[in-house]
C-alpha positions in Angstrom: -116.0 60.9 30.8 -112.9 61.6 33.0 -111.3 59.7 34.8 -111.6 59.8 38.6 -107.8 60.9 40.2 -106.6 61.6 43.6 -105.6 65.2 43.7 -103.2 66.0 46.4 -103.9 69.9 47.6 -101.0 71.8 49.3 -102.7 74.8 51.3 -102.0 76.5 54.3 -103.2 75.9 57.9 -104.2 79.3 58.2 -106.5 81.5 56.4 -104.2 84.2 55.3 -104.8 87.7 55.6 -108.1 87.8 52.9 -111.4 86.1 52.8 -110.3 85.3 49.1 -108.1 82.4 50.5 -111.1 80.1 52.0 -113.3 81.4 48.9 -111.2 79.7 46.7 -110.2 76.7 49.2 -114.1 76.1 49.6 -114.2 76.1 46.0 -111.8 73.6 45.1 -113.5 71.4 47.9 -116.9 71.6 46.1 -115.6 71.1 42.9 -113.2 68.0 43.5 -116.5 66.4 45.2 -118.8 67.1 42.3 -116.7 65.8 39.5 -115.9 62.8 42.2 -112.1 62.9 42.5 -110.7 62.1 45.6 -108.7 64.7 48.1 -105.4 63.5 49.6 -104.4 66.7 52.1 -102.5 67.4 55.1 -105.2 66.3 57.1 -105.8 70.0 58.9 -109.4 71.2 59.9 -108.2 74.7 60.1 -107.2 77.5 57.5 -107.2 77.2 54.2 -106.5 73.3 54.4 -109.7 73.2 56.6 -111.8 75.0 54.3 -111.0 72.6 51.4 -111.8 70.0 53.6 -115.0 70.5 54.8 -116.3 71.5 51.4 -115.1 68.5 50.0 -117.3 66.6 52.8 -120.0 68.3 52.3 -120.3 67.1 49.0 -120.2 63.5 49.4 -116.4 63.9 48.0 -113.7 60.7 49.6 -111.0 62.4 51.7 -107.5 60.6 52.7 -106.0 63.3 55.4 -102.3 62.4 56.3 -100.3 64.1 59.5 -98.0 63.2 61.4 -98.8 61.8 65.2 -96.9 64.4 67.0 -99.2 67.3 64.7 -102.4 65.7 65.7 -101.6 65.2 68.9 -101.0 69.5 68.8 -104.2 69.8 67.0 -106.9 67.1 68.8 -109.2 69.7 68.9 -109.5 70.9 65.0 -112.8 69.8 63.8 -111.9 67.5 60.9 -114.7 66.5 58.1 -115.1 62.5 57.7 -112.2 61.5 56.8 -109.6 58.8 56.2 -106.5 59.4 58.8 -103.1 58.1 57.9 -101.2 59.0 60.9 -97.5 58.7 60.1 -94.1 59.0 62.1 -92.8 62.9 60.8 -93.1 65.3 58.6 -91.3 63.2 55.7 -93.6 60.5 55.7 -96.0 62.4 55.5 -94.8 64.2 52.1 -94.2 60.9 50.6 -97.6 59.4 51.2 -99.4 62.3 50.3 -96.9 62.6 46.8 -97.1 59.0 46.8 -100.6 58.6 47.0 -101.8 61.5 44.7 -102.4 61.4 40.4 -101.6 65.2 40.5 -101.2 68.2 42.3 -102.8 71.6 43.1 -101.2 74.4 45.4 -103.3 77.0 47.0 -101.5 79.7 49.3 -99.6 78.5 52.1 -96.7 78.8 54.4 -93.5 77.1 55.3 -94.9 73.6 54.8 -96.7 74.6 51.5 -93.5 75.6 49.6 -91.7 72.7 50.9 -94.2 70.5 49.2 -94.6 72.4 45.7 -90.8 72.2 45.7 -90.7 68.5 46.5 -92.6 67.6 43.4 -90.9 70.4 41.2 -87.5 68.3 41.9 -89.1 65.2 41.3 -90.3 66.2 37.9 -87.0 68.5 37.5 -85.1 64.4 37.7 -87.4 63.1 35.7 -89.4 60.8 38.0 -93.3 59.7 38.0 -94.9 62.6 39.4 -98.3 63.9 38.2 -99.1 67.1 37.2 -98.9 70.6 39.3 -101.2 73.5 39.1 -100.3 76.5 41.6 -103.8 78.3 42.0 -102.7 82.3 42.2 -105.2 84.3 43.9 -103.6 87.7 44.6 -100.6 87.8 43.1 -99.2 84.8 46.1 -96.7 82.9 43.8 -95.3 85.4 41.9 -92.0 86.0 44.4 -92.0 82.1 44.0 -91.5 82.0 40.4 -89.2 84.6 40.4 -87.1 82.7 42.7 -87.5 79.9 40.2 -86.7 81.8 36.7 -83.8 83.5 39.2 -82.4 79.6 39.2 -82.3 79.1 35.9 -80.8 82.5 35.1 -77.6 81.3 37.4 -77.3 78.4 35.6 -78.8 76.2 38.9 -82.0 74.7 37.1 -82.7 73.7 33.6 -86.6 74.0 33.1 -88.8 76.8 34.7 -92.1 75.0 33.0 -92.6 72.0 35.9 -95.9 74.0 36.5 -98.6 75.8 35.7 -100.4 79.2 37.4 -103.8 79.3 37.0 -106.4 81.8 38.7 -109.0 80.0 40.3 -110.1 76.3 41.5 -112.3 75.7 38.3 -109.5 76.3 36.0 -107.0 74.3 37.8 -109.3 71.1 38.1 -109.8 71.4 34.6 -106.2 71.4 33.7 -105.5 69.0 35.8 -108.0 66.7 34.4 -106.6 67.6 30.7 -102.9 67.1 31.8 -103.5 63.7 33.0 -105.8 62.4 30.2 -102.7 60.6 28.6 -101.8 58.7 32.0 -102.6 54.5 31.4 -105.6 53.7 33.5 -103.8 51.7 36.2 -101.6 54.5 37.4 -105.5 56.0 38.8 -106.1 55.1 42.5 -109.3 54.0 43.7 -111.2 55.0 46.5 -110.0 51.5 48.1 -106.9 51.5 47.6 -104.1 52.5 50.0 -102.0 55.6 49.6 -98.6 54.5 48.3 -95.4 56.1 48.9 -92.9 56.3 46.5 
C-alpha cells in the first residue's frame, strides 16, 4: 500500500493560453484525492492553481493552501475549495512552509512565482539538503527553455548536476513517480493530515 505524502504542487494562477493546462491541473486534483495524499498549494482559487484545487475537493482529498496576507487580501473574492489557510507574512514564508511542509514536489505550468519555486527546491537538493522528490509535469513542450537554461549552467561550469528532476507528461505519471521515488523515505518523515506544516 503506499504511503500517504503531502505533495506540494507549483502551478500558475492563471490558465495559460490552452485548455490543456486546467485538463491536466484538474487531473492531478482528482488523482491526489483518490489515492488520498494530501495537497499543500499556493492557496489560489483561480488558474491552473484553482483547478487543482477544486478537483482535489471534490474528491474528498485534505488541502493545506498557504498565501501570504497581503495576496489574499488582493484576492478575497477567488472562490477557494475547503480548505486549510495558513496565512503568512510574505512571499518567503510562504515558500518555506509550503517546501517545508510538503514529502515531494510536482510542477505544472506557471509564471514568475512557479519558477521561483521549482528553482528553490532544485538548490536545496543541488546543496544536498532534505528535500523530497520533483516531478515537472510537461504538457506542451512548457519546460523545455527551462532545462535548457539548466543544462546551459552546467555547460559553463556554474552547476554540477542537471538530474535534480524529472519531466514527465501527464498528472498520472508524475503521481506515480512520485510515489516510487519516495518509497525509501523512513515512515516519520510522512506528515499527517493533523499535523502542522513545518518550515525548514
Amino acid at each position: 500500500m503506499t504511503a500517504k505524502l503531502s505533495v506540494g504542487v507549483f502551478c500558475g494562477a492563471s490558465t495559460g493560453n490552452s485548455p490543456r493546462y486546467l485538463d491536466v491541473g484538474g487531473d492531478l486534483g482528482r488523482l491526489l484525492a483518490e489515492r488520498g495524499h494530501r495537497l499543500v498549494y499556493g492557496a489560489g482559487g483561480v488558474g491552473v492553481m484553482g483547478a487543482v484545487a477544486r478537483s482535489t475537493a471534490a474528491g474528498g482529498g485534505h488541502i493545506l493552501g498557504v498565501i501570504p496576507e497581503f495576496l489574499r487580501a488582493r484576492e478575497m473574492t477567488d472562490d477557494l475549495p475547503s480548505q486549510e489557510l495558513v496565512l503568512t507574512g510574505d512571499l518567503f514564508d510562504r515558500k518555506r512552509m509550503m517546501i517545508g511542509g510538503a514529502d515531494a514536489f510536482i510542477a505544472l505550468p506557471g509564471g514568475y512565482g512557479t519558477v521561483d519555486e521549482v528553482v528553490e527546491v532544485l538548490s536545496m537538493a543541488a546543496l544536498g539538503l532534505d528535500v523530497g522528490p520533483l516531478v515537472l509535469i510537461d504538457v506542451a513542450g512548457d519546460w523545455d527553455p527551462f532545462l535548457d537554461m539548466v543544462d546551459g549552467l552546467a555547460r559553463r561550469g556554474f552547476a554540477r548536476r542537471t538530474d535534480l528532476c524529472h519531466v514527465v507528461g501527464g498528472a498520472a505519471e508524475a503521481l506515480d513517480l512520485v510515489e516510487a521515488l519516495t518509497v525509501a523515505v523512513v515512515p516519520q518523515a510522512r506528515r499527517s493530515e493533523s499535523e502542522p506544516a513545518r518550515a525548514h
